[in-house]
C-alpha positions in Angstrom: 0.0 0.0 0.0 1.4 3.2 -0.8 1.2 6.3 1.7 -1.2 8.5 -1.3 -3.8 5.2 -0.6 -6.2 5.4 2.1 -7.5 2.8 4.2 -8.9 0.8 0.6 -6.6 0.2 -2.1 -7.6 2.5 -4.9 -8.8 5.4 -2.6 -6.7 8.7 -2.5 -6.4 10.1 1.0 -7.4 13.7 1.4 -5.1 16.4 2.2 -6.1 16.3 5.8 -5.2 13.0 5.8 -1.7 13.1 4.9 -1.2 16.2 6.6 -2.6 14.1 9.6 0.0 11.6 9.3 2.6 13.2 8.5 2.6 15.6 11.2 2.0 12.8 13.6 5.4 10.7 12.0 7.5 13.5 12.3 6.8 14.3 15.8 6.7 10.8 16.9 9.9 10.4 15.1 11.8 13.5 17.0 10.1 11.9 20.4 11.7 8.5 20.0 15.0 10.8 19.6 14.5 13.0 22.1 14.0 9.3 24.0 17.2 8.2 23.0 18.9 11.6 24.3 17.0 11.4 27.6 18.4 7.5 28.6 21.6 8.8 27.3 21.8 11.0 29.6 20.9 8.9 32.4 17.3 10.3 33.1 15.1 7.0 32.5 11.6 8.3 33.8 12.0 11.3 31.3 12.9 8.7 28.8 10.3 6.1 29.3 7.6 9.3 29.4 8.7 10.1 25.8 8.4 6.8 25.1 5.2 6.7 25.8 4.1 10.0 23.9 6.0 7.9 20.8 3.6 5.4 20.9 0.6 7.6 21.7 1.6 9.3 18.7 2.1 6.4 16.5 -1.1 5.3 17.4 -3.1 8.1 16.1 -1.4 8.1 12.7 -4.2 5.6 11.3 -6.8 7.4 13.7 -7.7 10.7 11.2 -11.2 8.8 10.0 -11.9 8.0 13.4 -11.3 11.8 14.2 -12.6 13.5 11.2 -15.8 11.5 12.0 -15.8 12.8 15.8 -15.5 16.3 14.3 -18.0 16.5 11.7 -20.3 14.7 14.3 -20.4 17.4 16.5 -21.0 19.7 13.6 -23.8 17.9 11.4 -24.7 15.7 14.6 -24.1 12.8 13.2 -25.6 9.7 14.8 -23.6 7.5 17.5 -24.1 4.4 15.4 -22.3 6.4 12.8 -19.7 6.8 14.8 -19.0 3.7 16.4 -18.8 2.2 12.5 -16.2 4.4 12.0 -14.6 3.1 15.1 -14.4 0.0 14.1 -14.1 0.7 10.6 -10.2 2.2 12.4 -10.2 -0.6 14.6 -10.2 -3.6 12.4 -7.6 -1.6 9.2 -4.8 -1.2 11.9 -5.3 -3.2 15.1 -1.8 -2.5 16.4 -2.6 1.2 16.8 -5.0 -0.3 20.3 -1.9 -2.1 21.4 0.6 1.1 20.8 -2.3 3.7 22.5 -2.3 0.9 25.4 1.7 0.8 25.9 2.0 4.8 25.8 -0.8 5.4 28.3 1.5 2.8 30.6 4.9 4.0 30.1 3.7 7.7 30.7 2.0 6.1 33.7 4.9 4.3 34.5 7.0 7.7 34.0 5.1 9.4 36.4 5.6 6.9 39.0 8.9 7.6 38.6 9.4 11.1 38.6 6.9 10.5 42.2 9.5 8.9 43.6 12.3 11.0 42.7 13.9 9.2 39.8 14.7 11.7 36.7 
């Protein structure tokens, strides 16, 4: 599949859309760096929280319908059904993204532990 496809081979992805992911590569991209710099340096709950915003990050790279959906919802009121199709629509076209949303929320959890305790 090539990154001008959407979700269905032979759809084009709207502007939006690769806007959308592109933004969210590039910033989950400097994260994981910015990860690397922090455990270089010796500061593991700053690393692990960065982490963790990589993989929330990641994770909403395949989200935009999903989020489009929410949006124009609240605008044209669109009807929860709707939305929960669109849901799962996300859910079932890239199933890793639950699994990366899942380890971000813990290792910025796990990060803020951490940092409770007094570890940088």
């Amino acid at each position: 599949m090539s990154l001008n496809s959407g979700p269905n081979p032979g759809t084009a992805r709207s502007e939006g859309e690769r806007f959308w992911r592109r933004v969210f590569f590039v910033l989950s991209a400097a994260m994981a760096g910015y990860a690397m710099v922090q455990l270089g340096s010796g500061r593991l709950a700053g690393a692990l929280g960065d982490v963790g915003l990589t993989c929330l990050m990641i994770s909403l790279i395949p989200q935009f319908p999903f989020v489009r959906a929410i949006v124009v919802g609240a605008r044209r009121h669109t009807s929860e059904q709707q939305l929960l199709r669109d849901l799962e629509q996300v859910r079932t076209q890239s199933p890793w993204a639950e699994t990366a949303s899942a380890a971000g929320w813990i290792l910025l959890g796990a990060s803020f532990v951490l940092r409770a305790f007094g570890v940088s």
